[in-house]
mmCIF file of the N, C-alpha and C atoms, coordinates in Angstrom:
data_MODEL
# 
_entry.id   MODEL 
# 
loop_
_atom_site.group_PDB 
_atom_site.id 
_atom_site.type_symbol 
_atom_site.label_atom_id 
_atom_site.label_alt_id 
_atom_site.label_comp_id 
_atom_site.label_asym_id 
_atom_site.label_entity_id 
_atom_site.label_seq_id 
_atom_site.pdbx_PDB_ins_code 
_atom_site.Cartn_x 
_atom_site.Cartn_y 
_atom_site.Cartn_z 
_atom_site.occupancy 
_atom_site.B_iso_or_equiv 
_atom_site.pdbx_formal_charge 
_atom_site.auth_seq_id 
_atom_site.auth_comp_id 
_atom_site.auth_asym_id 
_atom_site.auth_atom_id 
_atom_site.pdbx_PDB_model_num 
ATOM 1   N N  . UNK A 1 1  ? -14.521 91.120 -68.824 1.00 0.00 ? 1  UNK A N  1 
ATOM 2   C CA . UNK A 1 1  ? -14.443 90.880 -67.387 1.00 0.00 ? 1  UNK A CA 1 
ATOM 3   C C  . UNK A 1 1  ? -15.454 91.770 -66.672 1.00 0.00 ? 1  UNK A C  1 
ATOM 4   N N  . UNK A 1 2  ? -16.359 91.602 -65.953 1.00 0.00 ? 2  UNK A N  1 
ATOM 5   C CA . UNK A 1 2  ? -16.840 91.851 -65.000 1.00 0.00 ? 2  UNK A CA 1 
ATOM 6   C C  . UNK A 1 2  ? -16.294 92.924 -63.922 1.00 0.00 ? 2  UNK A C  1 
ATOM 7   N N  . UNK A 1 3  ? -17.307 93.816 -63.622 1.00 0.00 ? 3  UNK A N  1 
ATOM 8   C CA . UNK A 1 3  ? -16.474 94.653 -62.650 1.00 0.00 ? 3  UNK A CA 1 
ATOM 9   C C  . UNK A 1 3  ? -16.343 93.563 -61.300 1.00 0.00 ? 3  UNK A C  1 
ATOM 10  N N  . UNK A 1 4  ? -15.090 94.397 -60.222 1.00 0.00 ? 4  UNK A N  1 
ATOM 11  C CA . UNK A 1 4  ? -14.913 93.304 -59.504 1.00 0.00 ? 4  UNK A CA 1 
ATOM 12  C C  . UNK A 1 4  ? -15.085 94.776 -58.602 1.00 0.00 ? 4  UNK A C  1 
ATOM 13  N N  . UNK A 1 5  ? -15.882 94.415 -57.043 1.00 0.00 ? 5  UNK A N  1 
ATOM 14  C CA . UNK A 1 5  ? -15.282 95.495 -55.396 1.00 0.00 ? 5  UNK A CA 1 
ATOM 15  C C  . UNK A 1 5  ? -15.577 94.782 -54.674 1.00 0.00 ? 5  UNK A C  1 
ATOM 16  N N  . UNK A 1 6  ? -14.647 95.180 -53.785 1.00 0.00 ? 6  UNK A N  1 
ATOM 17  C CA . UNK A 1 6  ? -13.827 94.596 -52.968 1.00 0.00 ? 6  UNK A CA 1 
ATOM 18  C C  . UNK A 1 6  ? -14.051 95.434 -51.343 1.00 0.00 ? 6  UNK A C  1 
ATOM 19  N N  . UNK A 1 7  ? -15.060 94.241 -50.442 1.00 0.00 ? 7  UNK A N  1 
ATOM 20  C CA . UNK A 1 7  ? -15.539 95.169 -49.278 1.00 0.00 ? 7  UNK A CA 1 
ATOM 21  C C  . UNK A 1 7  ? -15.318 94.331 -48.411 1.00 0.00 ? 7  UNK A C  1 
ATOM 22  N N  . UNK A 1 8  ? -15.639 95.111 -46.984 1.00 0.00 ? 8  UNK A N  1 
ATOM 23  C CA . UNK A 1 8  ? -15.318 94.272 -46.021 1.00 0.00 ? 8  UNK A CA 1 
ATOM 24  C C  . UNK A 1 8  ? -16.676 94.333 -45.035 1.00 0.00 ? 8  UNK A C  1 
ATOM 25  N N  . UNK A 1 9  ? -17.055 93.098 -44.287 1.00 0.00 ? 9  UNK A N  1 
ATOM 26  C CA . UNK A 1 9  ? -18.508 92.826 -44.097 1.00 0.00 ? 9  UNK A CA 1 
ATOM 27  C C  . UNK A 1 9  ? -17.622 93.071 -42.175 1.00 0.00 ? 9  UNK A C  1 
ATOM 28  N N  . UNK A 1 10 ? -18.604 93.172 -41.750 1.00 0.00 ? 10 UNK A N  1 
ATOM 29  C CA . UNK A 1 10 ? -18.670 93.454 -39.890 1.00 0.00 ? 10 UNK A CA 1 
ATOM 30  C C  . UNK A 1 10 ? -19.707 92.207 -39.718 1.00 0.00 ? 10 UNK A C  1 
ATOM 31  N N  . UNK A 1 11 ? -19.947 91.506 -38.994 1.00 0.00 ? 11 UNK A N  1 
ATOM 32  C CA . UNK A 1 11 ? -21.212 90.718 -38.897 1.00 0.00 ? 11 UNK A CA 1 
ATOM 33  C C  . UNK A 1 11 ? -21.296 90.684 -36.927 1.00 0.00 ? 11 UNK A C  1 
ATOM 34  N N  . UNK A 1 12 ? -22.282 91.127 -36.240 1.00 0.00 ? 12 UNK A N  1 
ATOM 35  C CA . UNK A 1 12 ? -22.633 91.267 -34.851 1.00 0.00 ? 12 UNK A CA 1 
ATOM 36  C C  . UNK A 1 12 ? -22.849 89.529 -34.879 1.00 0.00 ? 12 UNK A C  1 
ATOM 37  N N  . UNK A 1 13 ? -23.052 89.078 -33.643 1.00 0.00 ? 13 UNK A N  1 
ATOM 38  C CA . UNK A 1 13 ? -23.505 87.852 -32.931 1.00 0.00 ? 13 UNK A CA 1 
ATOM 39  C C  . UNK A 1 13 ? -24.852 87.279 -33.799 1.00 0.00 ? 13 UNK A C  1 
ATOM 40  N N  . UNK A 1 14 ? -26.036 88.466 -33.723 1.00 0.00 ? 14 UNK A N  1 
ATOM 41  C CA . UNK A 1 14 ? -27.152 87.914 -34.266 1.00 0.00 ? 14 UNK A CA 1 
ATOM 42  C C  . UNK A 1 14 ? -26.961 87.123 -35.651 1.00 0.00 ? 14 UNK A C  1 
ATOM 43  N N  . UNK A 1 15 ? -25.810 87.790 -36.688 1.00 0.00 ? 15 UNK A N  1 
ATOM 44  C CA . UNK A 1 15 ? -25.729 86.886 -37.715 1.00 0.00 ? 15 UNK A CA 1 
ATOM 45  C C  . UNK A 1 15 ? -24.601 86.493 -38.287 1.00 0.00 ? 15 UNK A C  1 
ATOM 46  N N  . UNK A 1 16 ? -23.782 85.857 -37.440 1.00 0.00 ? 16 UNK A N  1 
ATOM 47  C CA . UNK A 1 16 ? -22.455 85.466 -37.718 1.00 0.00 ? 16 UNK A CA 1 
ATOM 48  C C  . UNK A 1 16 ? -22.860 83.969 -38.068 1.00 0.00 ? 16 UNK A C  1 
ATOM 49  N N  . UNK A 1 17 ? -23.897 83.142 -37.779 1.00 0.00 ? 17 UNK A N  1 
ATOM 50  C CA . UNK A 1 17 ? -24.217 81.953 -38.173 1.00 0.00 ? 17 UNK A CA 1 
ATOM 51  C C  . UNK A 1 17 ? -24.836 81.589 -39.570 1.00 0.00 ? 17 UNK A C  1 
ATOM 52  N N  . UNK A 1 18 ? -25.306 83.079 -40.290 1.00 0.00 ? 18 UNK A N  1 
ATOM 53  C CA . UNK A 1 18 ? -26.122 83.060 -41.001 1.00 0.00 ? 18 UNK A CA 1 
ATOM 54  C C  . UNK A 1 18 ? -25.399 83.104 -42.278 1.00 0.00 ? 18 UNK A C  1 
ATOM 55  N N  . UNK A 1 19 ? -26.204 82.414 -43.460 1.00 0.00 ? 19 UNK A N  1 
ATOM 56  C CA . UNK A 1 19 ? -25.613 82.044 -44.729 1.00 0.00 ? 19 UNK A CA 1 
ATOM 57  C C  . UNK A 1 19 ? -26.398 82.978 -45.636 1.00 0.00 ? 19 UNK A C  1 
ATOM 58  N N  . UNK A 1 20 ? -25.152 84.564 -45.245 1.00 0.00 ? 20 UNK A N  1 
ATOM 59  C CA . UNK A 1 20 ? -25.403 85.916 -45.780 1.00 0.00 ? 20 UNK A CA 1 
ATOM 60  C C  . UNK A 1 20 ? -24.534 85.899 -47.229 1.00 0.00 ? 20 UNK A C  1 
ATOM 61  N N  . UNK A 1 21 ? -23.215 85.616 -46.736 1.00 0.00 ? 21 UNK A N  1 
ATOM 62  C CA . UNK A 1 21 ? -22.647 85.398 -47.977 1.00 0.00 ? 21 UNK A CA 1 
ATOM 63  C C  . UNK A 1 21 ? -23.296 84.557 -49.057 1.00 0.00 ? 21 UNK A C  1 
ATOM 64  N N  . UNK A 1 22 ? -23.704 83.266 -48.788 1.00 0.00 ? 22 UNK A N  1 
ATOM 65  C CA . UNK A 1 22 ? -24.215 82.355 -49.896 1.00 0.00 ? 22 UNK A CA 1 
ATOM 66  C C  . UNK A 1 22 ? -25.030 82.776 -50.333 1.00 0.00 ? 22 UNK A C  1 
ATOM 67  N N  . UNK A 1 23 ? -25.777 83.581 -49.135 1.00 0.00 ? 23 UNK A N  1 
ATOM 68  C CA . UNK A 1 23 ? -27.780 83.881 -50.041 1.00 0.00 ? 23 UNK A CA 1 
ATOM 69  C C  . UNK A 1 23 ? -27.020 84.849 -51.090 1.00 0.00 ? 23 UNK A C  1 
ATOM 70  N N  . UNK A 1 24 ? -26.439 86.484 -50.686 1.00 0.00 ? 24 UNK A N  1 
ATOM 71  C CA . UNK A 1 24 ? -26.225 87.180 -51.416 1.00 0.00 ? 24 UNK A CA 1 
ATOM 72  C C  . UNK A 1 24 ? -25.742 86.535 -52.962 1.00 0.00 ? 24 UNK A C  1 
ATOM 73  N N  . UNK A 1 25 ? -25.173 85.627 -53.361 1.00 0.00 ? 25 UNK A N  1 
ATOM 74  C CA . UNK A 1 25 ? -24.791 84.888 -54.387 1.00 0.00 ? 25 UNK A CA 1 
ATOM 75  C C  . UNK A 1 25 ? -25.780 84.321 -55.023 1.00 0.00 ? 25 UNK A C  1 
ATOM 76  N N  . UNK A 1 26 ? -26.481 83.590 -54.024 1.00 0.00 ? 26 UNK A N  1 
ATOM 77  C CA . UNK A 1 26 ? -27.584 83.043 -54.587 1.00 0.00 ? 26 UNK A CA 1 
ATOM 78  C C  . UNK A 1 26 ? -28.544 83.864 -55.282 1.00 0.00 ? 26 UNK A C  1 
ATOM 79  N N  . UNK A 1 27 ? -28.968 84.301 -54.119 1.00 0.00 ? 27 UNK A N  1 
ATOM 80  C CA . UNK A 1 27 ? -30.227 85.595 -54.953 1.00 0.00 ? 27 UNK A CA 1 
ATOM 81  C C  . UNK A 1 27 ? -29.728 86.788 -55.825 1.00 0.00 ? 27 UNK A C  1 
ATOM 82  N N  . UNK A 1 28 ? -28.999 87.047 -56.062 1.00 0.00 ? 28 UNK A N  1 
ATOM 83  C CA . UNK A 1 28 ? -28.281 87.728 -56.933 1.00 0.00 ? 28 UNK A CA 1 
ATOM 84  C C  . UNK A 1 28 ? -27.321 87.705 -57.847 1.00 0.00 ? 28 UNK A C  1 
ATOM 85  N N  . UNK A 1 29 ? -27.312 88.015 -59.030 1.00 0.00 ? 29 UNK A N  1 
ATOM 86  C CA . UNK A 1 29 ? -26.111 87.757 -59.849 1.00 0.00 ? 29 UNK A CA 1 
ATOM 87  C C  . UNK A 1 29 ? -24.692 88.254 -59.870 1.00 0.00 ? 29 UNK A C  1 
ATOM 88  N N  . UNK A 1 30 ? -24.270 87.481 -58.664 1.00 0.00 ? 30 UNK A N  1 
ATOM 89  C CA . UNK A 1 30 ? -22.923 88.351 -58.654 1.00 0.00 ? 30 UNK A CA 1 
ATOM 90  C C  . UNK A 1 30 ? -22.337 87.266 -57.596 1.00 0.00 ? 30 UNK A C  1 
ATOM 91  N N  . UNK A 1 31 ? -20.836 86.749 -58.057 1.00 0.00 ? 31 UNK A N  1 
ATOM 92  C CA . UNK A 1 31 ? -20.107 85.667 -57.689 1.00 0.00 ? 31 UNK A CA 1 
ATOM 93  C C  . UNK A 1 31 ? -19.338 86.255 -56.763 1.00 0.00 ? 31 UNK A C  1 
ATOM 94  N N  . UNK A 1 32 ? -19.064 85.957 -55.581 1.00 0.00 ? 32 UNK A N  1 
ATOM 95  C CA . UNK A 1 32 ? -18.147 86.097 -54.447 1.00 0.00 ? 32 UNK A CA 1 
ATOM 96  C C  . UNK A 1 32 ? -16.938 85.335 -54.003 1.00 0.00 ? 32 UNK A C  1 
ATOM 97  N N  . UNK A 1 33 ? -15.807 86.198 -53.519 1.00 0.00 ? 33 UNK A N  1 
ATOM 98  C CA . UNK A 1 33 ? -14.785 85.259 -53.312 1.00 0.00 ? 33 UNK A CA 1 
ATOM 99  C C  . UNK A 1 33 ? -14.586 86.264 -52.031 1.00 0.00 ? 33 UNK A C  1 
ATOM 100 N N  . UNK A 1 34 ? -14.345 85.047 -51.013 1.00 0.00 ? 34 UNK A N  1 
ATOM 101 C CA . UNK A 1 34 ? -13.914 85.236 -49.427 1.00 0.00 ? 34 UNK A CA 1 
ATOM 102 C C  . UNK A 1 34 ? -12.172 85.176 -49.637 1.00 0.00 ? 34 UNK A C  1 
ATOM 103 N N  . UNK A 1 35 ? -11.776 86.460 -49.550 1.00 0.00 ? 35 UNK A N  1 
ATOM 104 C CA . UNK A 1 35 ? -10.245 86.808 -49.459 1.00 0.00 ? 35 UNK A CA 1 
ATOM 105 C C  . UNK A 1 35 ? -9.886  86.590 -48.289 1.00 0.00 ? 35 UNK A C  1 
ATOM 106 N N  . UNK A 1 36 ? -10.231 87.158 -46.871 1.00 0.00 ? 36 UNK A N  1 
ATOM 107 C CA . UNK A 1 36 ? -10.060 87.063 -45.392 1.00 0.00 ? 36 UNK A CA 1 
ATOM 108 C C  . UNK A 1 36 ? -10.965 87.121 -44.805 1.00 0.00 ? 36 UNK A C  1 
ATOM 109 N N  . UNK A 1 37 ? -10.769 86.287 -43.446 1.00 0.00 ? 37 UNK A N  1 
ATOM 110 C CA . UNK A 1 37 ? -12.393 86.237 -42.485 1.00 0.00 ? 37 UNK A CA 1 
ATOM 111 C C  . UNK A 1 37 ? -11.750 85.810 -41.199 1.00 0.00 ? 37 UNK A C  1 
ATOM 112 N N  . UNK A 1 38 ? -12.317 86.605 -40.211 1.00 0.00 ? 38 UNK A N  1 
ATOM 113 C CA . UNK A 1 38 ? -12.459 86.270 -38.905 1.00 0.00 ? 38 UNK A CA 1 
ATOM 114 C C  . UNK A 1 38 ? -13.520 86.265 -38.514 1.00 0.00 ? 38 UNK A C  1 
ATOM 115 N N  . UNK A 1 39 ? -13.584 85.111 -37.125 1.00 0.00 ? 39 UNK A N  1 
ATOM 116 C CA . UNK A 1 39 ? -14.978 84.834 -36.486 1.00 0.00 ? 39 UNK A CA 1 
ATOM 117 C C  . UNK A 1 39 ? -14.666 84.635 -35.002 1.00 0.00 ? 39 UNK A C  1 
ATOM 118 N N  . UNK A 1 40 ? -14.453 85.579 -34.059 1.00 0.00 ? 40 UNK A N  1 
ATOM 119 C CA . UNK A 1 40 ? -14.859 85.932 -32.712 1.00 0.00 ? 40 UNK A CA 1 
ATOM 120 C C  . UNK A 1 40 ? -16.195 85.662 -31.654 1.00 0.00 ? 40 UNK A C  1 
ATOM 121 N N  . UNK A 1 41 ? -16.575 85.532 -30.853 1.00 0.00 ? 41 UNK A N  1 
ATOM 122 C CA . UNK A 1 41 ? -17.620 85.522 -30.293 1.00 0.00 ? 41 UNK A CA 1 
ATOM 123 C C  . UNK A 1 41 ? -18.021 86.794 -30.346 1.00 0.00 ? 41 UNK A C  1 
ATOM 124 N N  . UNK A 1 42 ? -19.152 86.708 -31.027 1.00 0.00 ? 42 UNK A N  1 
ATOM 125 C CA . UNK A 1 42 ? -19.478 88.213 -30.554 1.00 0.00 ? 42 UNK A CA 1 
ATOM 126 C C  . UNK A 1 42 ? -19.580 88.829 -31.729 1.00 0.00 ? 42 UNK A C  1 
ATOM 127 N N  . UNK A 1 43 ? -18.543 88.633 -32.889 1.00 0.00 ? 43 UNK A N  1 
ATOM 128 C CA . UNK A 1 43 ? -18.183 89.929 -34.125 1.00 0.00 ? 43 UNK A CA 1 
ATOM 129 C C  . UNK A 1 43 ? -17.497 88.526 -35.013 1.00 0.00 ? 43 UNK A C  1 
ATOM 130 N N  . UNK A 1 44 ? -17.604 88.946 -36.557 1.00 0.00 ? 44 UNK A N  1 
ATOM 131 C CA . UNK A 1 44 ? -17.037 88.883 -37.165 1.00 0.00 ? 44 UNK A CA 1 
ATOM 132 C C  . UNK A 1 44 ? -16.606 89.604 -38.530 1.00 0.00 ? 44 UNK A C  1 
ATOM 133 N N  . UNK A 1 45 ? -15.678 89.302 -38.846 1.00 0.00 ? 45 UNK A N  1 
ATOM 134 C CA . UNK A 1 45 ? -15.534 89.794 -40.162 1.00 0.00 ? 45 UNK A CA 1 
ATOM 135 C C  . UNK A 1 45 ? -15.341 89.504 -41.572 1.00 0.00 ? 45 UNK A C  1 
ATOM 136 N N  . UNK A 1 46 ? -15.656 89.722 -42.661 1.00 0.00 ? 46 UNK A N  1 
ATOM 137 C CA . UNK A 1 46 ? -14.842 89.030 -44.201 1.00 0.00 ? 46 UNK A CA 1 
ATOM 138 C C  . UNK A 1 46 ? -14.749 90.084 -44.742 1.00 0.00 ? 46 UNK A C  1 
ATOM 139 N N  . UNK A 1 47 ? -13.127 89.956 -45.683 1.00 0.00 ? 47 UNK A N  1 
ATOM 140 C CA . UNK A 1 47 ? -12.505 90.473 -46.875 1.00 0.00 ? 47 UNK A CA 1 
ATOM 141 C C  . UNK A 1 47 ? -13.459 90.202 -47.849 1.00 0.00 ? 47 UNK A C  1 
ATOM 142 N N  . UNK A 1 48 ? -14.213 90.931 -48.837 1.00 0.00 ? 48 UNK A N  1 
ATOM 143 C CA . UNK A 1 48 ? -14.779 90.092 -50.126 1.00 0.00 ? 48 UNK A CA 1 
ATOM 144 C C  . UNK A 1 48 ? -14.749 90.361 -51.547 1.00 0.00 ? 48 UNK A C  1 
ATOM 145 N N  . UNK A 1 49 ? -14.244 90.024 -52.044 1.00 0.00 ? 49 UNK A N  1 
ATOM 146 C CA . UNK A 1 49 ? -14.516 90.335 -53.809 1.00 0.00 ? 49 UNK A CA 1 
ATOM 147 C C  . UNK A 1 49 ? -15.936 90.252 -54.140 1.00 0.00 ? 49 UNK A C  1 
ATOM 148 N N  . UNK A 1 50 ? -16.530 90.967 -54.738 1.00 0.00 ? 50 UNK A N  1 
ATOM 149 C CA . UNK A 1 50 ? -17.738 90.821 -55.554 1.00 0.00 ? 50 UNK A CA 1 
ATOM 150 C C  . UNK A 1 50 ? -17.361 91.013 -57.034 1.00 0.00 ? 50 UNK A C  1 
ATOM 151 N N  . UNK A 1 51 ? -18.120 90.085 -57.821 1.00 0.00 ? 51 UNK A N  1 
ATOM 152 C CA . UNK A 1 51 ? -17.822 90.618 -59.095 1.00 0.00 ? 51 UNK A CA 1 
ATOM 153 C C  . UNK A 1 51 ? -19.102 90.146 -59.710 1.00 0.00 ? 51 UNK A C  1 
ATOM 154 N N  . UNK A 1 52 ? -19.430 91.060 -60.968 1.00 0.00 ? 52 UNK A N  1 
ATOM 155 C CA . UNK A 1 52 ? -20.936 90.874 -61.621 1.00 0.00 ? 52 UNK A CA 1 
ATOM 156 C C  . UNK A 1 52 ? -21.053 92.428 -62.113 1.00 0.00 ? 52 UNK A C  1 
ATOM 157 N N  . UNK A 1 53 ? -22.070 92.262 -62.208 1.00 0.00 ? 53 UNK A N  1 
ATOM 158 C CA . UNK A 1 53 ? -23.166 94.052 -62.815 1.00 0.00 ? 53 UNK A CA 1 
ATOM 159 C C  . UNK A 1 53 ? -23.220 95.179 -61.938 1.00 0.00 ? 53 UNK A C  1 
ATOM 160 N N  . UNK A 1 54 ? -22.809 95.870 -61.864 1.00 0.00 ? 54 UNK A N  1 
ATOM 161 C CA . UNK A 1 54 ? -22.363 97.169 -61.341 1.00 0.00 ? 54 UNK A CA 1 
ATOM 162 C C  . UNK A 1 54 ? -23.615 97.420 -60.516 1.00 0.00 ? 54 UNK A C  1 
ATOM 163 N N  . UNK A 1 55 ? -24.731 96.955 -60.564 1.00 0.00 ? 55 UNK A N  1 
ATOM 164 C CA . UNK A 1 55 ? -26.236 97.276 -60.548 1.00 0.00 ? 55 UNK A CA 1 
ATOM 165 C C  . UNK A 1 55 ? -26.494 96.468 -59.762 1.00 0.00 ? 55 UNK A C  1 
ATOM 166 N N  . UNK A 1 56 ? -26.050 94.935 -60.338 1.00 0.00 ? 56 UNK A N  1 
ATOM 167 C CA . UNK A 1 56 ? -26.564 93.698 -58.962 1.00 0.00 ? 56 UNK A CA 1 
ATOM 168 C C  . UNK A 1 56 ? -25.394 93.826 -57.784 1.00 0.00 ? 56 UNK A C  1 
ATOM 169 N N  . UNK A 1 57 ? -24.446 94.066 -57.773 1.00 0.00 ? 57 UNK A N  1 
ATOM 170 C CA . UNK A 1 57 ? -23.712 94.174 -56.926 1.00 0.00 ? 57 UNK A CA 1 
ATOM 171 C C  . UNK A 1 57 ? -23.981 95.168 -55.723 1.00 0.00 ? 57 UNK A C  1 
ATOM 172 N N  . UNK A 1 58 ? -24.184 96.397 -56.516 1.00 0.00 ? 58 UNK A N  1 
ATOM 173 C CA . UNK A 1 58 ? -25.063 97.316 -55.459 1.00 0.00 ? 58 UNK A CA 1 
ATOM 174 C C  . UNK A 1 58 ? -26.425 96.961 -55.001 1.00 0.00 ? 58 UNK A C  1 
ATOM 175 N N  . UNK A 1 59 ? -27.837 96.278 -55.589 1.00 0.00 ? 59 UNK A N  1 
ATOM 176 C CA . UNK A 1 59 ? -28.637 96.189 -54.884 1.00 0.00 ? 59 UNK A CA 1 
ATOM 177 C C  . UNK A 1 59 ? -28.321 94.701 -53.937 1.00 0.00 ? 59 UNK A C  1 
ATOM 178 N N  . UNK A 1 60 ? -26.943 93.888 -54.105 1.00 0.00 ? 60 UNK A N  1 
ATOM 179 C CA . UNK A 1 60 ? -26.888 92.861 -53.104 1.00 0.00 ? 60 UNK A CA 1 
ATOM 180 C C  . UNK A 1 60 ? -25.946 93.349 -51.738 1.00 0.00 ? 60 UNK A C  1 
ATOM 181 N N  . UNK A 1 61 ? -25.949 94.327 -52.238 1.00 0.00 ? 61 UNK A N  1 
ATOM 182 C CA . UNK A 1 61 ? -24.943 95.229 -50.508 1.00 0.00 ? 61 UNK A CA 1 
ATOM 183 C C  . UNK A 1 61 ? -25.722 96.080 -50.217 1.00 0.00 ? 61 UNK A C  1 
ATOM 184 N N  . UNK A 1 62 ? -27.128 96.694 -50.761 1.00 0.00 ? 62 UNK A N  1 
ATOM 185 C CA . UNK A 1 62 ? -27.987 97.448 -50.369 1.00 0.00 ? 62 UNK A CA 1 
ATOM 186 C C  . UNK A 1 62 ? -29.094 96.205 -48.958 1.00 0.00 ? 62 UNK A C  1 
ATOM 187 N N  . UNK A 1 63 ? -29.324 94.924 -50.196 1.00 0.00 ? 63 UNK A N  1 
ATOM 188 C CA . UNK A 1 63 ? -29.546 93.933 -48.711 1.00 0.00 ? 63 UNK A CA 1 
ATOM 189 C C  . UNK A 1 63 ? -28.827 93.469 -47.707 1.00 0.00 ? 63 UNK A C  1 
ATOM 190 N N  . UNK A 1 64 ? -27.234 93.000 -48.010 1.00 0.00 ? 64 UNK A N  1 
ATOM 191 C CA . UNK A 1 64 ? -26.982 92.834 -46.953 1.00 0.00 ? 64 UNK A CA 1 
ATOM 192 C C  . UNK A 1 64 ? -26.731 93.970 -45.409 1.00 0.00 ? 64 UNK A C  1 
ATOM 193 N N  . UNK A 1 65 ? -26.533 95.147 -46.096 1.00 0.00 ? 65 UNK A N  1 
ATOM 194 C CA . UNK A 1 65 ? -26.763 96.409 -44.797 1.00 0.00 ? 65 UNK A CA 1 
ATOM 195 C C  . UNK A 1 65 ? -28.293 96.456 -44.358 1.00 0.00 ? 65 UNK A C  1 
ATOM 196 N N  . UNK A 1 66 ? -29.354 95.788 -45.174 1.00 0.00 ? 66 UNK A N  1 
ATOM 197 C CA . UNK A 1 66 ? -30.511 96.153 -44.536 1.00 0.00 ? 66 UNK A CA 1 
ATOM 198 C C  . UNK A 1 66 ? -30.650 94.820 -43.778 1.00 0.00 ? 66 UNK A C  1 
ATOM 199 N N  . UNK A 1 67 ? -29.778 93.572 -43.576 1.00 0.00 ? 67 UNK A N  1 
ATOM 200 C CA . UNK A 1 67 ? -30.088 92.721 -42.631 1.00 0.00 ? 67 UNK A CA 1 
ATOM 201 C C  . UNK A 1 67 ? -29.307 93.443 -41.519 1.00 0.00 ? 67 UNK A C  1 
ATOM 202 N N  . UNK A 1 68 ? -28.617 93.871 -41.202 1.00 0.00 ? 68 UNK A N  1 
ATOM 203 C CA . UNK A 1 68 ? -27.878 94.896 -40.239 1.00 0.00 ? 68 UNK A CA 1 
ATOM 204 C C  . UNK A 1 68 ? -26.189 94.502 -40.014 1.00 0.00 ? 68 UNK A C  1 
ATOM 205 N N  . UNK A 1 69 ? -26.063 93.885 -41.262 1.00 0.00 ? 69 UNK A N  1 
ATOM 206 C CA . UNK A 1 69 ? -24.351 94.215 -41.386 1.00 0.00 ? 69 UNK A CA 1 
ATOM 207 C C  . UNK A 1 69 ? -23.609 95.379 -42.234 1.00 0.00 ? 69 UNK A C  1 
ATOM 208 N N  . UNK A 1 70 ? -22.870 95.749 -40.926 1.00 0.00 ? 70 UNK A N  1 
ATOM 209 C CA . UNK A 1 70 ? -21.350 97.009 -42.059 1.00 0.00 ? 70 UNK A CA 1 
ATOM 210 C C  . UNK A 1 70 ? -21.191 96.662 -42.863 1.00 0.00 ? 70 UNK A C  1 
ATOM 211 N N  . UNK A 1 71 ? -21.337 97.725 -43.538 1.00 0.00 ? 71 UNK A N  1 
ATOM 212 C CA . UNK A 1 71 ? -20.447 97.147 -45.070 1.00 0.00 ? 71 UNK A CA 1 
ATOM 213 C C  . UNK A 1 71 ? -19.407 98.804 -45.070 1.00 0.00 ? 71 UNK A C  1 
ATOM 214 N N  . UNK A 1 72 ? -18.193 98.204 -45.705 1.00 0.00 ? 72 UNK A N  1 
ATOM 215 C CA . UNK A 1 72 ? -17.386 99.233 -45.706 1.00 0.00 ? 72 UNK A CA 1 
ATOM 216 C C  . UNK A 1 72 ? -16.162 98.712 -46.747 1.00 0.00 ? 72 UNK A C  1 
ATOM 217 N N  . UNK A 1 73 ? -15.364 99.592 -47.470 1.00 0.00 ? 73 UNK A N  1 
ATOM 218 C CA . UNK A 1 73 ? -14.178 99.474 -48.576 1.00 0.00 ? 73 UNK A CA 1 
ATOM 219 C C  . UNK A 1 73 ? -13.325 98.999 -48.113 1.00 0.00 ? 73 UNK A C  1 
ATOM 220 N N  . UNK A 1 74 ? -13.047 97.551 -48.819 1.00 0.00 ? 74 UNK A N  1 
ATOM 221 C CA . UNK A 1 74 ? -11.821 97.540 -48.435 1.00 0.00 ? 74 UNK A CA 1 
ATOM 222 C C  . UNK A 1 74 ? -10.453 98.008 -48.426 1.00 0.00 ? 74 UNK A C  1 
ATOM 223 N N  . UNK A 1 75 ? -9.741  98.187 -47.560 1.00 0.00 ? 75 UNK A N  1 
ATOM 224 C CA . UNK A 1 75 ? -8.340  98.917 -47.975 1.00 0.00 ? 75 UNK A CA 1 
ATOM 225 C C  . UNK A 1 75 ? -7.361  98.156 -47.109 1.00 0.00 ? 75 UNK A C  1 
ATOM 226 N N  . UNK A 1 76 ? -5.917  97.580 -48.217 1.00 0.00 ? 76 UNK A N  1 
ATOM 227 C CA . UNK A 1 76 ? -5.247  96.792 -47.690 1.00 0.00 ? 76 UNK A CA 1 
ATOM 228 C C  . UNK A 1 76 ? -5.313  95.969 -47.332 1.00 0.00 ? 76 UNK A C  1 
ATOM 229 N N  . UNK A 1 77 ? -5.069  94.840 -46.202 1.00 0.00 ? 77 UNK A N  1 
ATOM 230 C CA . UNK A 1 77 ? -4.998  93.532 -45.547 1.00 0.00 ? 77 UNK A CA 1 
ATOM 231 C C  . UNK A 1 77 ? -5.491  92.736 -46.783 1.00 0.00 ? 77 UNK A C  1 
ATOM 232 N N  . UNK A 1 78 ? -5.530  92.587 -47.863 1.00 0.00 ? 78 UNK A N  1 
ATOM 233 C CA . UNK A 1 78 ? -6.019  91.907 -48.725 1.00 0.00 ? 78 UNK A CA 1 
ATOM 234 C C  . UNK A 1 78 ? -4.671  90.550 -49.098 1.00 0.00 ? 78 UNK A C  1 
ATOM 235 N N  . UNK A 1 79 ? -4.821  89.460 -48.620 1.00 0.00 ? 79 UNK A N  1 
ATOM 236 C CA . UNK A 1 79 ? -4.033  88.415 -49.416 1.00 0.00 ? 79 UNK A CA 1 
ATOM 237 C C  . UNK A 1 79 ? -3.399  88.285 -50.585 1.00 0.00 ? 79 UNK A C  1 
ATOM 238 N N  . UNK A 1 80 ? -2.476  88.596 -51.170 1.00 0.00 ? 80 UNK A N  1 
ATOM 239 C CA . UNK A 1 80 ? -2.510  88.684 -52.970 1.00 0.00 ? 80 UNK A CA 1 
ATOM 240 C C  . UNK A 1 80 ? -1.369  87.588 -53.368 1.00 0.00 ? 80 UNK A C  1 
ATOM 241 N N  . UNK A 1 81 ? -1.608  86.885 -54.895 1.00 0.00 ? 81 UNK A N  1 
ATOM 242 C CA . UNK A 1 81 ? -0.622  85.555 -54.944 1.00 0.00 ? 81 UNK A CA 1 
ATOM 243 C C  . UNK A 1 81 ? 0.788   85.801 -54.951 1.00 0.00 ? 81 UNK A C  1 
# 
């Protein structure tokens, strides 16, 4: 199994439209699962699992903070079956 972490994204107005989650998947080897998400005017947010290479996972949250979203640990509010 794959390591799995588990973060939570902030996204401002400028890129709440933008297909950050998908690219990050795309361009990188590491599969994502959207646990929780809100979308406000203005702000949003997602719960996310990452799972993959300890290595791609970090340089695909090293891009998404350099498009100018939070990234931060998740803790709690997490959905579980």
């Amino acid at each position: 199994m794959s390591p799995l972490k588990r973060v939570r994204f902030t996204f401002l107005d400028r890129l709440i439209k933008e297909p950050v989650i998908y690219r990050m998947g795309h361009d990188y080897n590491v599969i994502t699962n959207i646990r929780r998400a809100d979308v406000q005017e203005g702000v949003g947010w997602v719960i996310l699992e990452i799972e993959g290479d300890v290595s791609e996972i970090e340089r695909s949250l090293e891009w998404v903070r350099s498009l100018g979203v939070r990234v931060d640990p998740a803790l709690g509010d997490l959905v579980e079956p």
